[in-house]
C-alpha positions in Angstrom: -11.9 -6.2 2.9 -11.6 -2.4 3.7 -9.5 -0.9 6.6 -11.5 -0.9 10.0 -12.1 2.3 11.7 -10.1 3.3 14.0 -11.1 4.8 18.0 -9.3 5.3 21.1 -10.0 5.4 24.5 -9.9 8.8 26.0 -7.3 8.4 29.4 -10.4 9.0 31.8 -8.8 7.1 34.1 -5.6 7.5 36.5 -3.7 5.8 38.6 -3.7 6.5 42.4 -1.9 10.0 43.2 -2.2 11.2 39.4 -3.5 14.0 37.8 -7.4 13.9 36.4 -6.7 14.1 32.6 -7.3 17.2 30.2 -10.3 14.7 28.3 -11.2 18.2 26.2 -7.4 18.1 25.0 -7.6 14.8 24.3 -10.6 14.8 22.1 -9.6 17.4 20.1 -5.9 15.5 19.5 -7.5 12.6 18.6 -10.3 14.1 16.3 -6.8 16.0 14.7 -5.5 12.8 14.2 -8.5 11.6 12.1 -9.5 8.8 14.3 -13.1 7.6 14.1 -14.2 7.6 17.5 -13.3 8.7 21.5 -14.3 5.9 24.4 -15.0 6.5 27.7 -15.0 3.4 30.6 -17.7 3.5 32.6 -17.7 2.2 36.3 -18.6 3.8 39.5 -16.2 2.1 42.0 -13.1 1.6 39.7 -11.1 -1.6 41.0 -10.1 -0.6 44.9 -11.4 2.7 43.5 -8.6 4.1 40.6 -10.0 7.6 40.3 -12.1 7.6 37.0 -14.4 10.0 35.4 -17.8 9.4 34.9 -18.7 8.2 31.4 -21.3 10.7 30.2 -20.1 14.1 31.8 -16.2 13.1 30.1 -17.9 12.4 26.3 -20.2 15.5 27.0 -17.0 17.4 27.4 -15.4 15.4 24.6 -18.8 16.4 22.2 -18.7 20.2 22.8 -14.8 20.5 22.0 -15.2 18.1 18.4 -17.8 18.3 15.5 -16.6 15.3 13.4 -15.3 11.7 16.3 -17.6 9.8 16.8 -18.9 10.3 21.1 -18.7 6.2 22.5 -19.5 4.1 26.0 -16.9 1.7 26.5 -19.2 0.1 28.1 -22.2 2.1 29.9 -22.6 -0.2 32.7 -26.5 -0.6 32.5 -27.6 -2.7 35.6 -25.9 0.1 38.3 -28.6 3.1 36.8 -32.2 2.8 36.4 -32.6 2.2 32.7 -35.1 6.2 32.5 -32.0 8.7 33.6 -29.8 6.3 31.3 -32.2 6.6 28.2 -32.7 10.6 28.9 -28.6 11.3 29.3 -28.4 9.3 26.2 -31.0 11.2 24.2 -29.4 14.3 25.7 -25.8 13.8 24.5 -27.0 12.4 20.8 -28.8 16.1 20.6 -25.9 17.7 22.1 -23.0 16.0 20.0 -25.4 16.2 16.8 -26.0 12.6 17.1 -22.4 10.9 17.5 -23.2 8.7 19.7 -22.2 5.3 20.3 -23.8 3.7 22.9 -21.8 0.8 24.9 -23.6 -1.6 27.2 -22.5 -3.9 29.3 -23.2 -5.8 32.7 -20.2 -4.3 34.3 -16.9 -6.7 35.3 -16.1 -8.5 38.3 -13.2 -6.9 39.0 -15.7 -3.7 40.2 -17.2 -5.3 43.2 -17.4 -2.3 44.8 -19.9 -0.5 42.6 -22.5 -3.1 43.3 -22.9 -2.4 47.2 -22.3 1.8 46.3 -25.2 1.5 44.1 -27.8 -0.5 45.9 -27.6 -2.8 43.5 -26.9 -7.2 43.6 -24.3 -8.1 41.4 -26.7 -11.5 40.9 -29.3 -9.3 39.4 -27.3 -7.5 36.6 -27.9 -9.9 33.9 -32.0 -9.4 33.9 -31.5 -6.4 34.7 -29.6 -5.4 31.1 -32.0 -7.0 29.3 -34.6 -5.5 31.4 -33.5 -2.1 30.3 -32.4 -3.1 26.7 -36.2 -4.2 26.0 -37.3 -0.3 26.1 -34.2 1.6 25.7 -35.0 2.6 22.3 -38.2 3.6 22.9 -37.4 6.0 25.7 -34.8 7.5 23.7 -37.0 7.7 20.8 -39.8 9.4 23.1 -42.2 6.8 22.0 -44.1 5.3 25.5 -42.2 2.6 27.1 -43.2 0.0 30.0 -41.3 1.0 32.7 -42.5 -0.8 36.1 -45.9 -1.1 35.5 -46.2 2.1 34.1 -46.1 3.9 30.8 -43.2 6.3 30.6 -42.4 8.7 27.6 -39.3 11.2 27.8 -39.0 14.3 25.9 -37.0 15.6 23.7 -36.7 12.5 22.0 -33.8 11.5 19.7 -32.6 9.4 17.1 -31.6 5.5 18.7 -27.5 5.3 18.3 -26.2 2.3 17.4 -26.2 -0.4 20.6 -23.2 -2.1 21.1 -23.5 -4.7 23.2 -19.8 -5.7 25.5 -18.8 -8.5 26.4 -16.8 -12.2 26.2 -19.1 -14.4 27.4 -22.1 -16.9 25.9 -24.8 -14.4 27.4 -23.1 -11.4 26.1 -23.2 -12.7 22.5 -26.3 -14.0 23.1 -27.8 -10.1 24.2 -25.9 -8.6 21.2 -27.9 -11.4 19.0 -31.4 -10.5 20.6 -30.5 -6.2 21.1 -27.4 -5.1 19.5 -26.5 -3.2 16.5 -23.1 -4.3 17.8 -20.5 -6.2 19.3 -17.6 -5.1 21.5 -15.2 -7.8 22.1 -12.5 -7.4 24.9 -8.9 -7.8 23.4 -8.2 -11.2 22.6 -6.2 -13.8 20.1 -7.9 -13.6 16.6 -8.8 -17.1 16.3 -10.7 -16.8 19.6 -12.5 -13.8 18.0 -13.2 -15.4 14.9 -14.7 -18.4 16.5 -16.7 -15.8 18.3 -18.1 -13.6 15.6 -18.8 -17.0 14.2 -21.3 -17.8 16.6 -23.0 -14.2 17.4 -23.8 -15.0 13.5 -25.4 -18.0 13.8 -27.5 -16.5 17.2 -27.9 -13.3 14.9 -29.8 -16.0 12.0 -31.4 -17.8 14.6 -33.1 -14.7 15.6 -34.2 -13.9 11.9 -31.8 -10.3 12.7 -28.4 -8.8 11.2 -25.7 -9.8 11.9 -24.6 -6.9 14.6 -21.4 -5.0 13.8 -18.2 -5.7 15.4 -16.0 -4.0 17.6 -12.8 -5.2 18.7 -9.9 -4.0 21.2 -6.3 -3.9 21.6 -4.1 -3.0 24.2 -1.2 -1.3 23.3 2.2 0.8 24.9 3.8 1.1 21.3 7.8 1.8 21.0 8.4 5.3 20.0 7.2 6.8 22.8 10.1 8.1 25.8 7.5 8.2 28.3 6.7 4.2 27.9 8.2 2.4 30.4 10.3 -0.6 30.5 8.8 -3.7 30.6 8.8 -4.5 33.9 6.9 -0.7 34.7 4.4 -2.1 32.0 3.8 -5.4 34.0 3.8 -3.2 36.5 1.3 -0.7 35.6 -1.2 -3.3 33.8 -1.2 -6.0 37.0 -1.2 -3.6 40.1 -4.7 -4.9 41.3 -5.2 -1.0 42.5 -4.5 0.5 38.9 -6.3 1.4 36.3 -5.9 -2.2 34.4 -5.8 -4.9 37.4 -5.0 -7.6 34.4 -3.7 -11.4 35.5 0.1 -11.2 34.7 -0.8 -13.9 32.2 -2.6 -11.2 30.0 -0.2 -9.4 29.4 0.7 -10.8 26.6 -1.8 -9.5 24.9 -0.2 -5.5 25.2 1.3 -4.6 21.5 4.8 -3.4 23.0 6.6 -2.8 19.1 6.2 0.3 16.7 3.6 1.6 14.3 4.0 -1.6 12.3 3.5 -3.9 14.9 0.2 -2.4 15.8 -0.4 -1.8 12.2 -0.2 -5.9 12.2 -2.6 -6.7 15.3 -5.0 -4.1 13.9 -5.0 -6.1 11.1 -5.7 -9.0 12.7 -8.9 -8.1 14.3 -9.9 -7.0 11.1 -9.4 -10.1 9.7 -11.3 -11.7 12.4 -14.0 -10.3 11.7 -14.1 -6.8 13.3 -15.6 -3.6 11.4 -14.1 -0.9 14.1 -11.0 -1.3 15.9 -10.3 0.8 19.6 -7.4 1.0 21.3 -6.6 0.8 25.0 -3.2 2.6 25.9 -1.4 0.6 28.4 1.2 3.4 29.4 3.4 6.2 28.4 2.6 9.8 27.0 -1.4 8.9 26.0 -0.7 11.7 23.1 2.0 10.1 21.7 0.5 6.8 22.2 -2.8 8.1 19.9 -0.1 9.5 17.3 1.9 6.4 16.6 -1.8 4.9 16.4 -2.3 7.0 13.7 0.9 5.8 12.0 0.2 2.5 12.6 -4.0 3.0 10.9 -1.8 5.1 7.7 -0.3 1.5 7.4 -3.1 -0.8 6.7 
């Protein structure tokens, strides 16, 4: 089984009283590094409201500064945007970044209450409404004519469909990647529960008479070797505060890779194993720089 790829997430978002991040630095470090791909979290209320970038204007920024790393949604929350201004920023940024892209969808998390009342929009509603917009997605960012409310809609300048990649734990998540996606993301989690997982999206994928979509996994990571990681109780810290960037039960964190390169080396491995094609890290804290360095070690291991 060959090596996954390996992506990051760019540190779009901050903690209360932080600086906004240099995401054009960042980029560039991480294309330096050879990584595979830059993510962006999308959200428009963040938690209690953790300052965060938007999604498209950060990988916009991360396109124009990088010709090779791949441009990617982490997820593109589709329900809080009417699905036309999504499909046309989409088509825009595959011209743009000469056709990186890598589009994340999602349905958006409970933990962003918030963003529903900002946008107008009913929480209850954001399951139809993915697969509302997922249904002619490809054709509006093709620019062939799509169905949008009654009425035919086609956008120009077209461009070609990136790869949907569908976010998600749950049954209905798997369940859209089955019926849309080109891909899976799966949040970070034990590699027998991802397995059992890829598992099923395959047999939805068969039942569908479709491939088998790609998969995606995440870790979470604050990897030794690093002076500006914290000790472990500024990591629970920093991954639990319910205002943060994270807001995780205490019971998750568990899940945060806290050794060196080997160690991540190790879980990396274990996604792969589980079934994942692409591998992306979350960094958890310290130095995001360093962080996306000893990531490369840790990739040069497998």
């Amino acid at each position: 089984m060959a090596a996954p790829e390996i992506g990051v997430f760019l540190p779009t978002m901050t903690e209360h009283g932080e600086a906004l991040p240099d995401v054009a630095a960042a980029a560039r470090h991480a294309e330096a590094l050879g990584l595979e791909s830059v993510w962006a979290v999308d959200q428009l209320v963040a938690g209690t409201g953790a300052p965060l970038l938007e999604s498209t204007v950060a990988l916009s920024v991360a396109a124009a500064v990088t010709s090779r790393i791949r441009i990617a949604f982490g997820v593109h929350v589709l329900p809080l945007r009417p699905a036309v201004w999504t499909a046309k920023q989409v088509a825009a940024l595959q011209q743009v970044s000469g056709e990186r892209v890598l589009f994340g969808v999602g349905v958006g998390g409970d933990r962003h209450r918030a963003s529903w009342a900002a946008a107008g929009v009913p929480s209850r509603e954001r399951g139809r409404r993915t697969d509302a917009a997922l249904a002619v997605l490809p054709d509006l960012i093709a620019g062939r004519p799509a169905q949008v409310g009654g009425e035919s809609v086609r956008l120009a300048p077209g461009a070609v469909v990136p790869p949907i990649i569908v976010g998600g734990m749950a049954q209905a998540a798997l369940a859209r990647a089955a019926a849309y996606g080109d891909g899976w993301f799966a949040m970070p989690t034990s590699d027998a529960q991802l397995a059992e997982s890829v598992d099923r999206l395959a047999e939805l994928a068969a039942a569908r008479g479709r491939p088998v979509p790609e998969v995606t996994g995440g870790v979470i990571a604050a990897v030794e070797g690093d002076p500006a990681r914290p000790d472990h109780e500024g990591l629970v810290r920093r991954v639990t505060d319910p205002d943060g960037v994270f807001g995780m039960p205490r019971e998750a964190v568990g899940m945060v890779v806290t050794g060196g390169p080997a160690a991540l080396a190790e879980r990396v491995d274990g996604v792969r194993r589980a079934g994942a094609r692409r591998v992306v890290l979350s960094v958890a804290a310290g130095d995001w720089y360093r962080q996306t360095e000893l990531l490369a070690e840790a990739a040069a291991l497998l």
